[in-house]
C-alpha positions as CSV (number, residue, x, y, z in Angstrom):
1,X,-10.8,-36.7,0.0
2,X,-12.7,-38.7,-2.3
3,X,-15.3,-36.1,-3.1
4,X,-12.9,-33.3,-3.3
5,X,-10.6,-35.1,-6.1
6,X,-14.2,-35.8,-7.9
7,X,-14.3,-31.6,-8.7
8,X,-12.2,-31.5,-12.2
9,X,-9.3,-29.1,-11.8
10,X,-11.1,-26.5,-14.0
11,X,-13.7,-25.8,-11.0
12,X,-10.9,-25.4,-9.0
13,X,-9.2,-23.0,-10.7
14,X,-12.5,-21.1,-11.3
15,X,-13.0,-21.2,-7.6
16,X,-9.2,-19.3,-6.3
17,X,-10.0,-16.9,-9.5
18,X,-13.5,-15.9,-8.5
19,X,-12.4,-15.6,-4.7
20,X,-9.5,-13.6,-5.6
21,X,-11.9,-11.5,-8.3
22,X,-14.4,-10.9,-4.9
23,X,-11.7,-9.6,-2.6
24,X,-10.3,-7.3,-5.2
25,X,-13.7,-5.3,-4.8
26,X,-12.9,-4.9,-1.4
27,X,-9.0,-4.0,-1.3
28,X,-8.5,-2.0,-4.8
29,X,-8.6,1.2,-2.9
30,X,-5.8,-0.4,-0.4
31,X,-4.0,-0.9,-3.6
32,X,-4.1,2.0,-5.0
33,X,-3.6,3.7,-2.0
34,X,-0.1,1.4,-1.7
35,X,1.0,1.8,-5.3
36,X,1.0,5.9,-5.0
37,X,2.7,5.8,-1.7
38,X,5.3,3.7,-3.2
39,X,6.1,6.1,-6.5
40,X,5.5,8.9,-4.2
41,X,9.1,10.8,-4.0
42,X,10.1,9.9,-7.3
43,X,9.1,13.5,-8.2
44,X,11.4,15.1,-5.5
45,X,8.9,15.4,-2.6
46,X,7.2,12.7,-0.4
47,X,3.3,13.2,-1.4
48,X,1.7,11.5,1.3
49,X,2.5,11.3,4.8
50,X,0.6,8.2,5.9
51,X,-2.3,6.1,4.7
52,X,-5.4,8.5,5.1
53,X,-3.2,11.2,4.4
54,X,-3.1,9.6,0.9
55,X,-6.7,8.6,1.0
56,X,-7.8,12.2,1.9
57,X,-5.4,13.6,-0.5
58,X,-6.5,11.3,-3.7
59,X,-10.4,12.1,-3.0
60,X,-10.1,15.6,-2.5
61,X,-8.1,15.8,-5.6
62,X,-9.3,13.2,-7.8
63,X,-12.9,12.6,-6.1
64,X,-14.3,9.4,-4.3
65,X,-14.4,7.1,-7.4
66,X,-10.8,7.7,-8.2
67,X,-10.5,5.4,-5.2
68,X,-11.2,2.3,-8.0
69,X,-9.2,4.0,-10.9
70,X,-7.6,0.4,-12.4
71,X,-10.2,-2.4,-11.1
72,X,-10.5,-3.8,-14.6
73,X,-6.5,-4.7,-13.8
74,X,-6.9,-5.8,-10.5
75,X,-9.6,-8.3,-11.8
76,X,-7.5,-9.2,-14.6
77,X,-5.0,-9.7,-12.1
78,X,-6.9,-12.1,-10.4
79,X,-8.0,-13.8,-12.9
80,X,-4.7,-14.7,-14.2
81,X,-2.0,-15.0,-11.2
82,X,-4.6,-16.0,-8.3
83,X,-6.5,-18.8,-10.8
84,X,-3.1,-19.8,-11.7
85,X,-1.6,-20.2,-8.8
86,X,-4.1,-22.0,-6.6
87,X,-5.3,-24.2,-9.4
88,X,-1.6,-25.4,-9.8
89,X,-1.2,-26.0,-6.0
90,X,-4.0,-27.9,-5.7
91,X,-3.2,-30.1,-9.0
92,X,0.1,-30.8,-7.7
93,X,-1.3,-31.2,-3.8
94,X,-2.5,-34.6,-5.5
95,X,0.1,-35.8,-7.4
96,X,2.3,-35.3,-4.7
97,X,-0.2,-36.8,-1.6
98,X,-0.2,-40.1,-0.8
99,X,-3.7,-42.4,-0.6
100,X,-3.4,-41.8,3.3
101,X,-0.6,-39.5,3.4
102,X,-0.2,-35.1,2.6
103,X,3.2,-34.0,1.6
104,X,5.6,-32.7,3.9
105,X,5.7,-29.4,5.1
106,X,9.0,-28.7,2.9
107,X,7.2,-30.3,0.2
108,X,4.4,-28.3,0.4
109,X,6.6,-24.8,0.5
110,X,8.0,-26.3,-2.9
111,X,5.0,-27.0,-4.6
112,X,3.6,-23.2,-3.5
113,X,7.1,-22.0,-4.8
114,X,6.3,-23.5,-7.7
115,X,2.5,-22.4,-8.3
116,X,3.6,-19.3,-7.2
117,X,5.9,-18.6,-10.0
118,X,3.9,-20.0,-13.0
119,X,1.1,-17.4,-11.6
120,X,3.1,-14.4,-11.3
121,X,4.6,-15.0,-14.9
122,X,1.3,-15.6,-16.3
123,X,-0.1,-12.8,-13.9
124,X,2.6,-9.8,-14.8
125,X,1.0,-8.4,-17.4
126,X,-1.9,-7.7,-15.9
127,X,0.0,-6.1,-12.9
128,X,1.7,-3.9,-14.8
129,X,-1.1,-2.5,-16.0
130,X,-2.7,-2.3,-12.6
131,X,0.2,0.0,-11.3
132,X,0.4,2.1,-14.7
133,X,-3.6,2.9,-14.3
134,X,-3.6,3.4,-10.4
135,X,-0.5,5.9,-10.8
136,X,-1.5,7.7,-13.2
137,X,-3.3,10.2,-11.6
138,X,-0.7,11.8,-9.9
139,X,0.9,12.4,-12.6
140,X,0.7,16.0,-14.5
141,X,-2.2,15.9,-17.4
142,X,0.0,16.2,-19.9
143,X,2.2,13.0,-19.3
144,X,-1.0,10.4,-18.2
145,X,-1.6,7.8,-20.2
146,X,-5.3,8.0,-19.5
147,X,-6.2,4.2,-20.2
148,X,-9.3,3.2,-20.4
149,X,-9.1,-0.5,-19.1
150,X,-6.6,-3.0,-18.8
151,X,-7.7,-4.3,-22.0
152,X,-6.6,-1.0,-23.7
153,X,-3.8,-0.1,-21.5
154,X,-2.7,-4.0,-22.4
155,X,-2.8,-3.5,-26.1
156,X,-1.3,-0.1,-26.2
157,X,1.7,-1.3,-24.2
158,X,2.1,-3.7,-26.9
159,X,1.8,-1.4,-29.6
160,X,3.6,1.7,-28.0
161,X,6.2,-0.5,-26.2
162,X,6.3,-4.0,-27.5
163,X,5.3,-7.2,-26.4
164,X,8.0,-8.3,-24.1
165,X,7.0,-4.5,-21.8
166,X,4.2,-6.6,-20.3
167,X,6.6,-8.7,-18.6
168,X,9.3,-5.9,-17.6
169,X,10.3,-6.9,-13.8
170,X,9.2,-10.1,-14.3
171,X,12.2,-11.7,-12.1
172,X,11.4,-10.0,-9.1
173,X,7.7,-10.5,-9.4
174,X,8.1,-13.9,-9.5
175,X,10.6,-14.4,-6.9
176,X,8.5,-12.4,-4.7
177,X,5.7,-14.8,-5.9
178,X,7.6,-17.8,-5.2
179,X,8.5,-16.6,-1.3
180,X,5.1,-15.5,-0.5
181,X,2.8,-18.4,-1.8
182,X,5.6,-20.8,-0.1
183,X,4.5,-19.2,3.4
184,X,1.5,-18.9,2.7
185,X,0.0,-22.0,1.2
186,X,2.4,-24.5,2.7
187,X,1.3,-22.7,6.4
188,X,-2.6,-22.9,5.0
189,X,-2.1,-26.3,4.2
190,X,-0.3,-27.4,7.5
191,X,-2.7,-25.7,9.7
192,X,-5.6,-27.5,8.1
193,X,-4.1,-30.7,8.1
194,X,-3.3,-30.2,11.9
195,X,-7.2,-28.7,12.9
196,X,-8.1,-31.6,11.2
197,X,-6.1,-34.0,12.9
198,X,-7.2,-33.0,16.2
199,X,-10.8,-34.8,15.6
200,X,-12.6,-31.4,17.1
201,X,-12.9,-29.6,13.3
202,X,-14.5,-31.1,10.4
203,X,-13.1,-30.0,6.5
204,X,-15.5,-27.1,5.5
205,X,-15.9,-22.9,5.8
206,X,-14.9,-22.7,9.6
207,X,-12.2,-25.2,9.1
208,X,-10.7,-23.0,6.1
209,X,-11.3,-19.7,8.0
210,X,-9.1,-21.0,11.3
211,X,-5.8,-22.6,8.7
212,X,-6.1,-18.9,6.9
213,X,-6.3,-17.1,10.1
């Protein structure tokens, strides 16, 4: 414990940003693939019929790259709600842990409720963007946007919409925030501290891989 409080907070928050920022390279398709099954029917006809119907559909149409249409947004994204909300877990992890003792279990789905929605809020803008840009393409030529990354589709929101658009469905986002990084964390947290306690694992990257699993 004594070397992990010596890391200052900022690494910390670097860390769940870059680790969030790695996995988005990896899932931005899924993404994308999830936010266009999601607006599909709001046309008057269900676009996709599954998954790799969808996957199929978006290449054939919109060719293989199309696949990572918005990953400036998704990195953004990361950058922003994932730094944000593990760097405030952990902060409050240790104001709230006793010299011997974690937090409750209960505590702990508090303090994730709490990171949780600070990151969302701070994280919102950035989704919005990333659901604008990885919609867009299946919508007629005429009505895209057409952004060219989240930095541009950020300040033409603003400009075109006003400030307080970046933050539109905001309240759900962070409720769904709050209730997802309450499972999550306070389970990842509990699971670690109980591997840990059974004197078999040791704190390091197996340890870490079992609580997340």
């Amino acid at each position: 414990m004594a070397s992990e409080k010596s890391i200052p907070n900022g690494v910390k928050f670097a860390f769940g940003g870059l680790a969030g920022m790695g996995a988005t390279l990896f899932v931005q398709p899924l993404d994308l693939v999830k936010n266009r099954m999601q607006l599909s029917g709001t046309t008057g006809k269900k676009e996709y019929r599954s998954s790799l119907h969808a996957i199929r559909s978006i290449i054939a149409k919109e060719g293989v790259f199309s696949l990572y249409t918005g990953l400036s947004a998704g990195l953004l994204r990361q950058a922003t709600y994932t730094t944000t909300r593990l760097g405030i877990y952990t902060w409050l992890f240790e104001k709230f842990s006793a010299k011997d003792k974690s937090p409750s279990f209960w505590t702990k789905a508090g303090l994730g409720m709490a990171a949780g929605a600070v990151g969302s809020f701070v994280g919102t803008p950035a989704e919005i963007s990333l659901i604008r840009m990885t919609g867009d393409g299946r919508l007629p030529v005429e009505q895209r946007r057409n952004y060219k990354n989240v930095f541009d589709a950020l300040f033409r929101i603003v400009r075109e919409e006003g400030v307080f658009t970046l933050w539109r469905g905001c309240g759900p986002t962070v409720m769904r925030a709050m209730v997802v990084n309450a499972a999550q964390l306070a389970t990842y947290s509990q699971a670690k501290q109980g591997l840990m306690n059974t004197g078999y694992i040791q704190d390091g990257i197996f340890c870490h891989f079992c609580a997340s699993m």
